[in-house]
N, CA, C and O of each residue as an XYZ file, in Angstrom:
868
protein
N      11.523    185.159   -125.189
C      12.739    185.358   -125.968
C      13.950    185.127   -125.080
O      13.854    185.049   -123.856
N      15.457    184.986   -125.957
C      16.132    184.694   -125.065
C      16.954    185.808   -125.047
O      18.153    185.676   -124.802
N      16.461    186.884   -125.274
C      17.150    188.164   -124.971
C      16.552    189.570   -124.953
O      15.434    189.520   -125.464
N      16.826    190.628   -124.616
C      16.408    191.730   -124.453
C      16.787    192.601   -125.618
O      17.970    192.922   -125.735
N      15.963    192.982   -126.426
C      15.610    193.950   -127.758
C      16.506    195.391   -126.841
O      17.228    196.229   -127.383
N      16.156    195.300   -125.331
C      16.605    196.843   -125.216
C      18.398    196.905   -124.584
O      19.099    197.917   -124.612
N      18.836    195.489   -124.032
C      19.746    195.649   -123.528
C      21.272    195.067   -124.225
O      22.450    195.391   -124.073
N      20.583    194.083   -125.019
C      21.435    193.116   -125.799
C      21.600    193.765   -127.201
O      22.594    193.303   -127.761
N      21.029    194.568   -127.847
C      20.907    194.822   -129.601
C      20.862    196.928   -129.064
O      20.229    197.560   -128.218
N      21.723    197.243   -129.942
C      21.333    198.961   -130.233
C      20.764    198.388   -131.514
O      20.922    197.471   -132.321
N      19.581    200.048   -131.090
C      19.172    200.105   -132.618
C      19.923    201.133   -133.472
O      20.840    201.867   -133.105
N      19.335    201.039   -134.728
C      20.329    201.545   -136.010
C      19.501    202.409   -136.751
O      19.898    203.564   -136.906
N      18.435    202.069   -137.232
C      17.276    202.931   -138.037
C      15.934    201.746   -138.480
O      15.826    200.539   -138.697
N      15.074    202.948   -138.443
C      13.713    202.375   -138.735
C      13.494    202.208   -140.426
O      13.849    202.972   -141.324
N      12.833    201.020   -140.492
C      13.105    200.508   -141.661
C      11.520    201.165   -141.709
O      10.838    201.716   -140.845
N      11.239    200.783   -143.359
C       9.680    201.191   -144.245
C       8.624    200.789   -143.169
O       8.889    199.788   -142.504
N       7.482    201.439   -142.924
C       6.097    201.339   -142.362
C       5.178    200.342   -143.309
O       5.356    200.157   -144.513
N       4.336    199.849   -142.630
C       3.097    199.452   -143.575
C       1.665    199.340   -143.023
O       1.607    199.392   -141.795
N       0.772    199.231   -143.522
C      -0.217    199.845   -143.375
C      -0.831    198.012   -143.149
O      -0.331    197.018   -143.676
N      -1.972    198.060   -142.251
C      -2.830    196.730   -141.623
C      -4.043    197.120   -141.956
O      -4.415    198.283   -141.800
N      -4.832    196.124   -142.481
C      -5.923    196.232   -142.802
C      -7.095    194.808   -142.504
O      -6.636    193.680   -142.329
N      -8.309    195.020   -142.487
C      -9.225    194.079   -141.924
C      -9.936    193.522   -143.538
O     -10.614    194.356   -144.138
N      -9.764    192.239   -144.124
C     -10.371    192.088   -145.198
C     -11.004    190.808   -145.512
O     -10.326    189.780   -145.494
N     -12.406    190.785   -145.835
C     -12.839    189.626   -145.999
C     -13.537    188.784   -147.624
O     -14.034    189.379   -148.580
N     -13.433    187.983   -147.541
C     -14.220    187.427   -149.112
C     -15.236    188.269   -149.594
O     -16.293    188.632   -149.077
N     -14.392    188.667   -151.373
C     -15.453    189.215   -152.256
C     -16.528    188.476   -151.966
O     -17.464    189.213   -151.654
N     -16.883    187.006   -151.923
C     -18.331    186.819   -151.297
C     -19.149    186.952   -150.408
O     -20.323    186.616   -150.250
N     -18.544    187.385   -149.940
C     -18.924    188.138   -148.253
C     -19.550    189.227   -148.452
O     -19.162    190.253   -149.011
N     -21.043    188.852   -147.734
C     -22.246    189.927   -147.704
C     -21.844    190.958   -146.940
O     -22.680    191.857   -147.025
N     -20.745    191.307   -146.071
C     -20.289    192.046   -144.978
C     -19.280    192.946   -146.383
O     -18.432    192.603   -147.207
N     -20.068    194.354   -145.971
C     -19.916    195.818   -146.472
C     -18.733    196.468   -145.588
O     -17.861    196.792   -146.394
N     -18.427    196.715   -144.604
C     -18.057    197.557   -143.498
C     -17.576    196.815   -142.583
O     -17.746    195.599   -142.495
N     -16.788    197.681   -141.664
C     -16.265    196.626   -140.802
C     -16.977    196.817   -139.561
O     -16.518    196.242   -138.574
N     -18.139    197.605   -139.419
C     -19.221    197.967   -138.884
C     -20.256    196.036   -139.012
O     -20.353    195.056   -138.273
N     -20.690    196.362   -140.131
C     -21.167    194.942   -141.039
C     -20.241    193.213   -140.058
O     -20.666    192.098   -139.756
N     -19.236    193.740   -139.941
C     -18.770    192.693   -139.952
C     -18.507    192.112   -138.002
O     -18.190    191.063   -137.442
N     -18.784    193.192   -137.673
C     -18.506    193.376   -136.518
C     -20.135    192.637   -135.817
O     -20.322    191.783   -134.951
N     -21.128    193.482   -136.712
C     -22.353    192.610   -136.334
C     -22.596    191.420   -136.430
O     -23.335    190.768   -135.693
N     -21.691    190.863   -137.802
C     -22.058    189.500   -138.046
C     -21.210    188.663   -137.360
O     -21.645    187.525   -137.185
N     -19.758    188.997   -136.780
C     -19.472    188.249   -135.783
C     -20.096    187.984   -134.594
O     -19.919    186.887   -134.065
N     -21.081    189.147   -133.883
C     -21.258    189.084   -132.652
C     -22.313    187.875   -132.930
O     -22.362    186.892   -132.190
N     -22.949    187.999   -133.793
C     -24.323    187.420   -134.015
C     -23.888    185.454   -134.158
O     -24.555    184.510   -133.734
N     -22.434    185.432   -134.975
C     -22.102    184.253   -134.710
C     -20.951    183.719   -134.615
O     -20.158    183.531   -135.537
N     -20.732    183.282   -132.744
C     -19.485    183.838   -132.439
C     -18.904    182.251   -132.516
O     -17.716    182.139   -132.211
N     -19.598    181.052   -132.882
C     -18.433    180.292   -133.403
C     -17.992    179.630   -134.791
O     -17.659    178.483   -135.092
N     -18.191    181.399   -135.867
C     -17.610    180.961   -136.853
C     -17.185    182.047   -137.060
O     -16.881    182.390   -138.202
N     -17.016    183.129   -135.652
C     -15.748    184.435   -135.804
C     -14.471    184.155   -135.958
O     -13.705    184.556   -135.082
N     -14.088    183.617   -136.777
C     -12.492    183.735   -136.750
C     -11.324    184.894   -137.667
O     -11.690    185.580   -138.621
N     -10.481    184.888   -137.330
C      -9.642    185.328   -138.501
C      -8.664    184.979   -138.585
O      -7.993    184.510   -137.666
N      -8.222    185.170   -140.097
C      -6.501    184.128   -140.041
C      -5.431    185.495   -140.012
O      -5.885    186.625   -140.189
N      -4.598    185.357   -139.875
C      -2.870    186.180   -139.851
C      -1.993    185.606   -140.493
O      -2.324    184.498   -140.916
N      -1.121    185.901   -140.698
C       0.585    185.120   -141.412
C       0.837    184.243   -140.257
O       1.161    183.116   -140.633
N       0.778    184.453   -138.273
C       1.343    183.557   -137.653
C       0.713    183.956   -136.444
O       0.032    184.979   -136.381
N       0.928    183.123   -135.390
C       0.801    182.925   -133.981
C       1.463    184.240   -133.480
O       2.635    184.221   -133.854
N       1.123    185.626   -132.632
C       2.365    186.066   -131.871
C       2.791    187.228   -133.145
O       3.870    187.794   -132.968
N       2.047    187.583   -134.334
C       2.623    188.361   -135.223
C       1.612    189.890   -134.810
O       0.536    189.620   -134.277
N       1.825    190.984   -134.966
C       1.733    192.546   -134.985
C       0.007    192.172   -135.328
O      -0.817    192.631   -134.536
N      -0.435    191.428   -136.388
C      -1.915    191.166   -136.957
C      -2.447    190.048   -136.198
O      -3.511    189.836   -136.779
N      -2.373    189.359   -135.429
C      -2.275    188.584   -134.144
C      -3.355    189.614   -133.036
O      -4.545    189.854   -132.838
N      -2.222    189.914   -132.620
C      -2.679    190.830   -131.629
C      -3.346    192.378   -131.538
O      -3.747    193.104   -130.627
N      -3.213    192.480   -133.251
C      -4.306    193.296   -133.618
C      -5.413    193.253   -133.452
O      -6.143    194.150   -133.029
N      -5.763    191.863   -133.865
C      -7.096    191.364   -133.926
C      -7.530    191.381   -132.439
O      -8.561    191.914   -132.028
N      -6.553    190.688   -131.638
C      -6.891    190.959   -130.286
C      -7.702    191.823   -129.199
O      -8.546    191.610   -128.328
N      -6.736    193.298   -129.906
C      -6.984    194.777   -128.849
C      -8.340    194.803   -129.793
O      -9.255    195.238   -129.094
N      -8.805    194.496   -131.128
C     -10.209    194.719   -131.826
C     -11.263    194.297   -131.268
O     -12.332    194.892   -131.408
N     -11.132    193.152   -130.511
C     -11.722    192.342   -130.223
C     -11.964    193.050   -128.565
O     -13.058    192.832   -128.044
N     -11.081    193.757   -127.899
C     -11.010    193.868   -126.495
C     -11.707    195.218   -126.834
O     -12.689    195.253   -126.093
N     -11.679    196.305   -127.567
C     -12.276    197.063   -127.764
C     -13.704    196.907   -128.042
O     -14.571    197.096   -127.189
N     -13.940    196.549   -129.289
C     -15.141    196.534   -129.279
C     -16.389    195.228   -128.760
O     -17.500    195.164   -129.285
N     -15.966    194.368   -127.769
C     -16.304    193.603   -127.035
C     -17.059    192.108   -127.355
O     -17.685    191.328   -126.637
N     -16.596    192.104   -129.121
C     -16.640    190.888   -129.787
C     -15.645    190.126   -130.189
O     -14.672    190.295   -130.924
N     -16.213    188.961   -129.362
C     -15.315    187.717   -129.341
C     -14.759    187.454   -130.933
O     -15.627    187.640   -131.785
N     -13.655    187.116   -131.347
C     -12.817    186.759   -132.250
C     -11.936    185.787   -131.866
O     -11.322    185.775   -130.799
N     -11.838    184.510   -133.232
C     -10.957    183.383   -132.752
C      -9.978    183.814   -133.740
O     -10.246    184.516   -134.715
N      -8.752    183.327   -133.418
C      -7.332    183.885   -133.915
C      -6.878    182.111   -134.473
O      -6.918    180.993   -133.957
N      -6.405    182.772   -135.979
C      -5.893    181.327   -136.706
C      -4.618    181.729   -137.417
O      -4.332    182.290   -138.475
N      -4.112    181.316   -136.605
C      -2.606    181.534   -137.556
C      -1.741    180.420   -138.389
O      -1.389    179.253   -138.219
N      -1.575    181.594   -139.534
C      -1.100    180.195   -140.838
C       0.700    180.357   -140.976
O       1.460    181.166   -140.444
N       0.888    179.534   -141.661
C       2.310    179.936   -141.537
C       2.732    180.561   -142.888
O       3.210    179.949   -143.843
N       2.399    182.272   -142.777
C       2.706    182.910   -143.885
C       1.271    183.586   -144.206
O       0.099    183.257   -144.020
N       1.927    184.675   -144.771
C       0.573    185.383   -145.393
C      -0.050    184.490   -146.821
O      -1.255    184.507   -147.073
N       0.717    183.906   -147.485
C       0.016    183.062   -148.787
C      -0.663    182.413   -148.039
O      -1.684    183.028   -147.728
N      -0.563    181.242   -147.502
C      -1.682    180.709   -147.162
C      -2.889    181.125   -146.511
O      -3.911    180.450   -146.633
N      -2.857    182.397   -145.688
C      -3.971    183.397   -145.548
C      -4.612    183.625   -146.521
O      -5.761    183.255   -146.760
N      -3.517    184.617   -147.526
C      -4.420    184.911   -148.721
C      -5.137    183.880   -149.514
O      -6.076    184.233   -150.227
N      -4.742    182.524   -149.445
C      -5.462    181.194   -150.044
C      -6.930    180.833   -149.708
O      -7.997    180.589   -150.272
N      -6.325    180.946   -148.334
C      -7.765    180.943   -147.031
C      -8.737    181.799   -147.731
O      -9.590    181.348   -148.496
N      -8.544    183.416   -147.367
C      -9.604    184.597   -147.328
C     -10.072    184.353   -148.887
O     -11.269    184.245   -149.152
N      -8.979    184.269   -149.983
C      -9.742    184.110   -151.776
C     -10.669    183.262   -151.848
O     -11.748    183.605   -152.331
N     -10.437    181.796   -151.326
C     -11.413    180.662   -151.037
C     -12.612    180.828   -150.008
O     -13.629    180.134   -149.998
N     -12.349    181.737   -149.258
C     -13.589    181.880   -148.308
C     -13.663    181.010   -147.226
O     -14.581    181.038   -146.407
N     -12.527    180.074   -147.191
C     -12.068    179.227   -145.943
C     -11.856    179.670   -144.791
O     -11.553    178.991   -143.810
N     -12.036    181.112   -144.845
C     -11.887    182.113   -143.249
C     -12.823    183.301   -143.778
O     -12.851    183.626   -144.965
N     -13.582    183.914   -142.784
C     -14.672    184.970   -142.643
C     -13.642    186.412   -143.557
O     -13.897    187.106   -144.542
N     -12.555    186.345   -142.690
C     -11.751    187.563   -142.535
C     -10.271    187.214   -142.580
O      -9.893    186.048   -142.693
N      -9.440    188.248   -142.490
C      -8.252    188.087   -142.289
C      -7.656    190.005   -141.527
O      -8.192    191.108   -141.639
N      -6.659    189.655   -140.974
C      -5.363    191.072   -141.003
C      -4.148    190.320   -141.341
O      -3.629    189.273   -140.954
N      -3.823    191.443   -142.401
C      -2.948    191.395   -143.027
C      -2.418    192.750   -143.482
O      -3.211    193.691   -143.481
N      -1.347    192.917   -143.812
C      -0.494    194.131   -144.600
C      -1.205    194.642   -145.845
O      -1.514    193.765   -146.652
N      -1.466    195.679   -146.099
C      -2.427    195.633   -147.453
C      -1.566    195.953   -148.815
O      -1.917    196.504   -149.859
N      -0.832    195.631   -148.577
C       0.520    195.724   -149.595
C       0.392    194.684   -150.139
O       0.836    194.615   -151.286
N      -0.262    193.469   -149.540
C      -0.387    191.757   -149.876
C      -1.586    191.599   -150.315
O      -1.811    190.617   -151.023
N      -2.703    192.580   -149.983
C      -4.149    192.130   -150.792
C      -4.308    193.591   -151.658
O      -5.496    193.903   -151.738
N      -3.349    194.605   -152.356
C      -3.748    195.525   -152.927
C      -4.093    194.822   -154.441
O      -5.183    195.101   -154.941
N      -3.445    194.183   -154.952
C      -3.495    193.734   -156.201
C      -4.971    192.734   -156.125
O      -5.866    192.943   -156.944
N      -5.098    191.764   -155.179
C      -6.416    191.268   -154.815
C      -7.853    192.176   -154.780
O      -8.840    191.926   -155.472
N      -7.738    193.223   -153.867
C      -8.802    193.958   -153.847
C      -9.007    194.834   -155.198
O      -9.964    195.606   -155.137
N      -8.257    194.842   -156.425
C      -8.497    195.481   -157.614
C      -8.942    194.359   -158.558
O      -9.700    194.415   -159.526
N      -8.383    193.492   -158.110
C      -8.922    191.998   -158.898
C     -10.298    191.730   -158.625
O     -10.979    191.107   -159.439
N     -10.797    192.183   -157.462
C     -12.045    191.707   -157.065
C     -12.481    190.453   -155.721
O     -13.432    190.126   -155.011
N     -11.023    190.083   -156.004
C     -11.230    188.966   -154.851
C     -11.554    189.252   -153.625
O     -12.222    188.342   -153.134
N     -11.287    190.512   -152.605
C     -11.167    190.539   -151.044
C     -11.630    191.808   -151.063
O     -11.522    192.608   -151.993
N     -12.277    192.015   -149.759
C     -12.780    193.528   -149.937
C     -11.963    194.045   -148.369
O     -12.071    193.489   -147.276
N     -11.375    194.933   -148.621
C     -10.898    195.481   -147.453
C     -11.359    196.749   -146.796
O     -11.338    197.870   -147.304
N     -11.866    196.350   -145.347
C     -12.736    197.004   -144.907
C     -12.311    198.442   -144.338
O     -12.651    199.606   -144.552
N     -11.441    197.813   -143.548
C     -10.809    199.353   -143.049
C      -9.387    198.822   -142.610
O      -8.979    197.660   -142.606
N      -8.829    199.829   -142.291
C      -6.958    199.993   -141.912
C      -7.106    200.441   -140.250
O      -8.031    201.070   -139.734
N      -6.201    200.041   -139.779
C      -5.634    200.300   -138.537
C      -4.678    201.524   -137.805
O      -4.525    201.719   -136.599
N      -3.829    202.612   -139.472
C      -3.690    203.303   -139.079
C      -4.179    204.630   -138.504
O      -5.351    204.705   -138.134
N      -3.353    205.698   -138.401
C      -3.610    207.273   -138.248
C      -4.606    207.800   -138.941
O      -5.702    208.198   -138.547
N      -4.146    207.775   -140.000
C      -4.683    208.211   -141.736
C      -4.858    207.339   -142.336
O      -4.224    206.341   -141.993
N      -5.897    207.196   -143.682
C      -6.446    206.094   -144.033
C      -5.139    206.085   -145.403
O      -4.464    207.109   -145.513
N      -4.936    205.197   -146.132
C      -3.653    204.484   -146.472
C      -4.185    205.264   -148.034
O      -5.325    205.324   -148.493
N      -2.700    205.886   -148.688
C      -2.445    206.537   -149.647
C      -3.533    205.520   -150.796
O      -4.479    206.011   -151.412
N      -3.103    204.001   -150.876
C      -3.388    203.176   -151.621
C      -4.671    202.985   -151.615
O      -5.273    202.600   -152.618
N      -5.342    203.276   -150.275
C      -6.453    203.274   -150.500
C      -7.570    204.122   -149.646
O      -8.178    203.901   -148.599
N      -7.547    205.220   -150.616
C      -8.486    206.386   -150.230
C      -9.871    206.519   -149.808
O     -10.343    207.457   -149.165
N     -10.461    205.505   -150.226
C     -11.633    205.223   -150.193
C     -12.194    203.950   -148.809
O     -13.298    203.491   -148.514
N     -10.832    203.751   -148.265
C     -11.023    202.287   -147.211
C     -10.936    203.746   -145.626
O     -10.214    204.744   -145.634
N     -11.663    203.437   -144.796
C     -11.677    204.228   -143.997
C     -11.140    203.756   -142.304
O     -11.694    202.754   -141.852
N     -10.213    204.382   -141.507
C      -9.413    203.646   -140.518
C     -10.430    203.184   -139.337
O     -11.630    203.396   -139.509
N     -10.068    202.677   -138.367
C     -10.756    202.350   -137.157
C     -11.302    203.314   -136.846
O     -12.492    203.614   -136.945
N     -10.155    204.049   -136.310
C     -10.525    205.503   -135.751
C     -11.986    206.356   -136.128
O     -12.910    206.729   -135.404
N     -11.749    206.473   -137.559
C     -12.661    207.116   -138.667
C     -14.324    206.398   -138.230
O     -15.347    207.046   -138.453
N     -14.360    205.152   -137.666
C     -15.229    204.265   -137.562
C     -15.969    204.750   -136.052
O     -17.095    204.405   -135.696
N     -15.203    205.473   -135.422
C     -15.596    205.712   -133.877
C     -14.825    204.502   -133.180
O     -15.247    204.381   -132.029
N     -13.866    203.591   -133.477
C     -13.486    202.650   -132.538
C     -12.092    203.293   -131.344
O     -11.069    203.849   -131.743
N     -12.299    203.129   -130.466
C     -11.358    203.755   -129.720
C     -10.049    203.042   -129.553
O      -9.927    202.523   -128.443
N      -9.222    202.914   -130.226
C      -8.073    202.053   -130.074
C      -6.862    202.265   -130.159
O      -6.807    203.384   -130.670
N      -5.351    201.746   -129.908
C      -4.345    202.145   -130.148
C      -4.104    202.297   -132.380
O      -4.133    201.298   -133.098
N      -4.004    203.018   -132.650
C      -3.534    202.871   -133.820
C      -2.030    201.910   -134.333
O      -0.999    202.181   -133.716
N      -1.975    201.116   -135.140
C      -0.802    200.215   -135.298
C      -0.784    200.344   -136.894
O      -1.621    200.534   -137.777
N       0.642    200.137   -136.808
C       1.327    200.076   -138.381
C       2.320    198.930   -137.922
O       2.788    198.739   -136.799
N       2.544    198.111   -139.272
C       3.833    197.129   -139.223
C       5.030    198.362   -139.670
O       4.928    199.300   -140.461
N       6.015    197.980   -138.927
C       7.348    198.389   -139.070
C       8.283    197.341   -138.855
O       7.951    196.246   -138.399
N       9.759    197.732   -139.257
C      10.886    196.950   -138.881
C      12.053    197.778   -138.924
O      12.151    198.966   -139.229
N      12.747    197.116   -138.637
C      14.139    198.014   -137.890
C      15.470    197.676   -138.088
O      15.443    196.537   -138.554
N      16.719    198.081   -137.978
C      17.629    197.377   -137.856
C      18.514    197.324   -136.889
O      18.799    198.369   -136.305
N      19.014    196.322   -136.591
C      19.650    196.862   -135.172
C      21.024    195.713   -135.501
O      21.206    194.787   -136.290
N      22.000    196.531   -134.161
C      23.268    196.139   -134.109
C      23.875    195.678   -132.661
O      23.239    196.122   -131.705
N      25.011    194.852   -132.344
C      24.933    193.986   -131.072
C      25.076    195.213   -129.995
O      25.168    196.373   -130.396
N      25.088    194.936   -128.830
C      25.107    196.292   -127.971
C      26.193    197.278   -127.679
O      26.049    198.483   -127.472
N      27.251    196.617   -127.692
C      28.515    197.351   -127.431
C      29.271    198.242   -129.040
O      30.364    198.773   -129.238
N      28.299    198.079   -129.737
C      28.732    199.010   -131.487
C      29.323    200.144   -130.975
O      28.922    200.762   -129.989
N      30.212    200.392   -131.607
C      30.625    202.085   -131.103
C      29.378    202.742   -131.724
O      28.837    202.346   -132.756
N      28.955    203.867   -130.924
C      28.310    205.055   -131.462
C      28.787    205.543   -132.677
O      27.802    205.933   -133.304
N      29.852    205.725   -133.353
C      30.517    205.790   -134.244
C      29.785    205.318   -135.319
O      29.011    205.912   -136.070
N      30.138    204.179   -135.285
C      30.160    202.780   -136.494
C      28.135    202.948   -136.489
O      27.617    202.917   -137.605
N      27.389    203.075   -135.519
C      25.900    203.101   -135.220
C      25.593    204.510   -136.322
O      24.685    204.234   -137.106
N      25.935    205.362   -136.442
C      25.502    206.726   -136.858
C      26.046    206.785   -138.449
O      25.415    207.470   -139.254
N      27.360    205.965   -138.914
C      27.630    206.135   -140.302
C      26.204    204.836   -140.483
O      25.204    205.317   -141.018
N      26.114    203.640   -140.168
C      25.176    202.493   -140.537
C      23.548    203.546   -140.886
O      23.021    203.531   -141.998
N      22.947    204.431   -139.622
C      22.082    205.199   -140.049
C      22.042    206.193   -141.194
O      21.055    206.465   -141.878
N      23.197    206.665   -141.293
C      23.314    207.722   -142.424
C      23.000    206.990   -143.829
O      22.299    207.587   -144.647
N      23.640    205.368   -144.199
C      23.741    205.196   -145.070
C      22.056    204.634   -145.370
O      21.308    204.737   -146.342
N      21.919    204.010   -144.018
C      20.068    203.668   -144.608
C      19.219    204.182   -145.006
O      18.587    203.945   -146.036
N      18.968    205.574   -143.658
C      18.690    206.786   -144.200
C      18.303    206.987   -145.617
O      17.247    206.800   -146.220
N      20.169    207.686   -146.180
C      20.521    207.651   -147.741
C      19.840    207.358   -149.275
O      19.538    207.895   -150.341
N      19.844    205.656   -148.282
C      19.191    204.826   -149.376
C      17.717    204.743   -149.488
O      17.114    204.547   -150.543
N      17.101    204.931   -148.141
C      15.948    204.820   -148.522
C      15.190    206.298   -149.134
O      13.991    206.469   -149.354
N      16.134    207.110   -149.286
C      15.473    208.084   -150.445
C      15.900    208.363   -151.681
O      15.671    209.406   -152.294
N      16.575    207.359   -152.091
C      16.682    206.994   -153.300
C      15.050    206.807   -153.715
O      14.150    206.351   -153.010
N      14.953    207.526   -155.667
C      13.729    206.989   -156.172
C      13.317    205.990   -156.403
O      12.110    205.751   -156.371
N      14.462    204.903   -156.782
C      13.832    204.124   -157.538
C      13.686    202.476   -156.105
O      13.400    201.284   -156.209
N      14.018    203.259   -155.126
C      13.885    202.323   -153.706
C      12.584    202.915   -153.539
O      11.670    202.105   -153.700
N      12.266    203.981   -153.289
C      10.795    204.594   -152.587
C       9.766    204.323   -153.753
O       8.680    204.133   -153.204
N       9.635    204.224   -155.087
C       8.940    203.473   -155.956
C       9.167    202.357   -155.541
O       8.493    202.361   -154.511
N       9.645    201.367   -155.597
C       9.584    199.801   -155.408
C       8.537    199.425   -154.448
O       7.602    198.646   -154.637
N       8.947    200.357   -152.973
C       8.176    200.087   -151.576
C       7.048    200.574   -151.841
O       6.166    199.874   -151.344
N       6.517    201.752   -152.586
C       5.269    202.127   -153.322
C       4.440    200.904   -153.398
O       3.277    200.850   -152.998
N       5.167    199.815   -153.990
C       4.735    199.010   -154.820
C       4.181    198.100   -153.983
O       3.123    197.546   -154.283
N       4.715    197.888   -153.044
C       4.811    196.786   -151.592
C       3.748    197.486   -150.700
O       3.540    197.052   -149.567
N       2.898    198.830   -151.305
C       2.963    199.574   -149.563
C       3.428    199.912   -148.525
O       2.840    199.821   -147.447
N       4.191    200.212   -148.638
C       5.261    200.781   -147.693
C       5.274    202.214   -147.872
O       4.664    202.869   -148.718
N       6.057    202.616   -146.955
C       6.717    204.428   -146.876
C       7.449    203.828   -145.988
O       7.211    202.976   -145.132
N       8.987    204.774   -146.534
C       9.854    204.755   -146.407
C       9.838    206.319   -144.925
O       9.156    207.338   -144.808
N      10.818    205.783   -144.201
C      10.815    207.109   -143.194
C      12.045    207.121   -142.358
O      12.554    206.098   -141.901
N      12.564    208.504   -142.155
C      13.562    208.844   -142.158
C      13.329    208.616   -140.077
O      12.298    208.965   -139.502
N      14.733    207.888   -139.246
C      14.868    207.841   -138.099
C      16.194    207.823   -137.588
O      17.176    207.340   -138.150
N      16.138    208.532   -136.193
C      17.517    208.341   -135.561
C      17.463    207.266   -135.039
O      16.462    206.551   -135.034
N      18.775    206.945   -134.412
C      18.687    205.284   -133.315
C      17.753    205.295   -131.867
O      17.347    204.352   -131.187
N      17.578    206.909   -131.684
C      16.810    206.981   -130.325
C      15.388    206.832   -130.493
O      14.531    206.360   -129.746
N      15.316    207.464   -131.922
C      13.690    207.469   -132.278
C      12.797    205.897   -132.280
O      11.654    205.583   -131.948
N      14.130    205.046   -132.908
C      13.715    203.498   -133.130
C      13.826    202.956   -131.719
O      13.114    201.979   -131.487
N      14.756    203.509   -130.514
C      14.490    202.784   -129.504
C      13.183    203.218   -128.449
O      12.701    202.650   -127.469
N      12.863    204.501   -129.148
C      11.426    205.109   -128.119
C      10.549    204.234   -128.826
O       9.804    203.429   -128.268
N      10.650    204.409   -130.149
C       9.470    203.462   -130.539
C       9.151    202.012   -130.217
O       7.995    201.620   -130.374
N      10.109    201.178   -129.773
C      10.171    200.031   -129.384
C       9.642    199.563   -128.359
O       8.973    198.548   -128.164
N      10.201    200.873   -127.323
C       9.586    200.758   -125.911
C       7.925    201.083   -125.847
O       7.029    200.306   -125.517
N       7.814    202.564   -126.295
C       6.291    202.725   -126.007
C       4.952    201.634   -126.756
O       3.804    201.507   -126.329
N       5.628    200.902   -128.077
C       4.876    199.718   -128.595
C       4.865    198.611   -127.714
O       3.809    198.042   -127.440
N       6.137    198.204   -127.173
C       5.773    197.225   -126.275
C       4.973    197.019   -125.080
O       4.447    195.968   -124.715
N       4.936    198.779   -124.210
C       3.339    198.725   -123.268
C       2.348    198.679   -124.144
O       1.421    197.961   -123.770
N       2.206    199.191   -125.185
C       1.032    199.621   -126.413
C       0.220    197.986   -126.270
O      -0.846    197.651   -125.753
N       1.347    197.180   -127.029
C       0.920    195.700   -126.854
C       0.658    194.551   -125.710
O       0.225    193.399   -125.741
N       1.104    195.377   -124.755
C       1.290    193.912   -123.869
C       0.033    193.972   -123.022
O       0.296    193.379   -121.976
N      -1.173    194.405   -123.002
C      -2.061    193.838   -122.667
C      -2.904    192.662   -123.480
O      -3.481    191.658   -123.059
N      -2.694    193.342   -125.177
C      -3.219    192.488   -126.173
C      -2.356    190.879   -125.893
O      -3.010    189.863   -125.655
N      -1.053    190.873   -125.957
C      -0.285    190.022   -125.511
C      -0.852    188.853   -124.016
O      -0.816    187.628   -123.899
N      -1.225    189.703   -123.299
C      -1.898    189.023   -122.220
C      -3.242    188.471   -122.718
O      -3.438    187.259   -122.641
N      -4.089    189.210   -123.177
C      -5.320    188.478   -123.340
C      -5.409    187.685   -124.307
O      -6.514    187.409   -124.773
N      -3.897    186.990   -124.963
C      -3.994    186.405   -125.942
C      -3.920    185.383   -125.453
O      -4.756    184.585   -125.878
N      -3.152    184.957   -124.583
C      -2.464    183.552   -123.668
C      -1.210    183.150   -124.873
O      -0.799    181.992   -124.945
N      -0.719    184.151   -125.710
C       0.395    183.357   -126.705
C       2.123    183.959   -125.460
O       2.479    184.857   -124.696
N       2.579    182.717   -126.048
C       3.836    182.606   -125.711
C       4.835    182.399   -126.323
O       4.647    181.548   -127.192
N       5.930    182.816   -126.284
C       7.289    182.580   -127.486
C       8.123    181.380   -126.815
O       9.000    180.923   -127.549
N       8.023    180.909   -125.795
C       8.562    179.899   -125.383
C       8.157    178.596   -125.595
O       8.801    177.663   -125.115
C-alpha cells in the first residue's frame, strides 16, 4: 500500500460485522467440514477454493485453515463474490469462503451447503451450522468488518460528533433490520476501539499473509 492505515487515516467508528463461512455444492457428497477436510487431503490437486478476490479477509482465511489443519488448499480468486457464487452453484469449485449473508438465501434454496463459520459463536442465521472452534480446530477466529476513517490531522472534535452520528444511526430499526437481512450486526465503537482492532488483526493476519506469497504491489 501506499500508505499507513495507522499513521495517515484516524479512525472514526466500526462499521456492521459479518459472519465467514466454508460452503460447498448441494452436490457435494461432503457433509461437514470435517468431510471436507478429508476429501481434500485425499485429493490435493483438485483442493481448491474460490473467494470474491486475491488478498481479501476469505483469502487468507482459507490460508490460516489450511496452516492449521495441515491440508494443502489452492486459493482462486474471482473478481467478486457473484462469480464465486456462479462457480460454487455450478460446482465449478469444490468450495468457497464467503460472507454468509451472500449464500443465506442459496443455502435455503438448496443450492450450497454451508459447513461451518469462522466466528466466536455460531451465526444467529444459522443455528444449526457449527464454528471452527466448535469443530476442535485451533485457530484465530475472524469476522469481516469495515470501518470508517478520516485523514489524520481531523480535529478530535469533528472525529467524535462523525462517531456519535454513526453510532446513532446504526441503531436505528429499520437500519438494523436491513443489515439483518445482509447478515450483519450492527455494533456500537469508539475511534480507539477501531484502531486496537486494526492493529491486533493485522499481527492476527500477517503470518497467513506470508504464507500466501500475495502482494498489493
Amino acid at each position: 500500500m501506499g500508505y499507513d492505515p495507522f499513521t495517515d487515516l484516524a479512525p472514526v467508528a466500526k462499521l456492521p460485522t459479518w459472519e465467514l463461512g466454508l460452503a460447498v455444492p448441494a452436490s457435494s457428497p461432503v457433509r461437514s467440514l470435517q468431510d471436507f477436510l478429508a476429501w481434500a487431503k485425499a485429493h490435493p490437486t483438485a483442493a481448491f477454493y474460490g473467494t470474491p478476490s486475491a488478498g481479501s479477509i476469505q483469502h487468507f482465511l482459507g490460508v490460516s485453515l489450511s496452516q492449521t489443519t495441515g491440508v494443502r488448499m489452492e486459493h482462486i480468486g474471482y473478481k467478486g463474490a457473484a462469480e464465486v457464487i456462479t462457480a460454487l452453484v455450478g460446482a465449478q469449485i469444490p468450495a468457497a469462503i464467503l460472507n454468509i449473508g451472500e449464500m443465506l438465501n442459496l443455502q435455503q434454496a438448496g443450492k450450497v451447503r454451508i459447513l461451518a463459520t469462522f466466528g466466536s459463536q455460531r451465526a444467529a442465521e444459522l443455528p444449526d451450522v457449527p464454528t471452527a472452534a466448535e469443530l476442535g480446530l485451533r485457530m484465530d477466529t475472524a469476522q469481516g468488518w469495515g470501518g470508517i476513517y478520516a485523514p489524520a490531522r481531523t480535529p478530535d472534535a469533528r472525529i467524535a460528533r462523525l462517531n456519535a452520528a454513526i453510532v446513532r444511526a446504526l441503531k436505528e430499526p429499520d437500519v438494523r433490520a436491513k443489515l439483518a437481512q445482509m447478515g450483519m450486526t450492527p455494533v456500537d465503537s469508539t475511534p480507539r476501539q477501531l484502531d486496537e482492532q486494526g492493529r491486533r488483526e493485522l499481527e492476527q493476519w500477517r503470518q497467513a499473509v506470508q504464507a500466501s506469497g500475495f502482494s498489493a504491489d
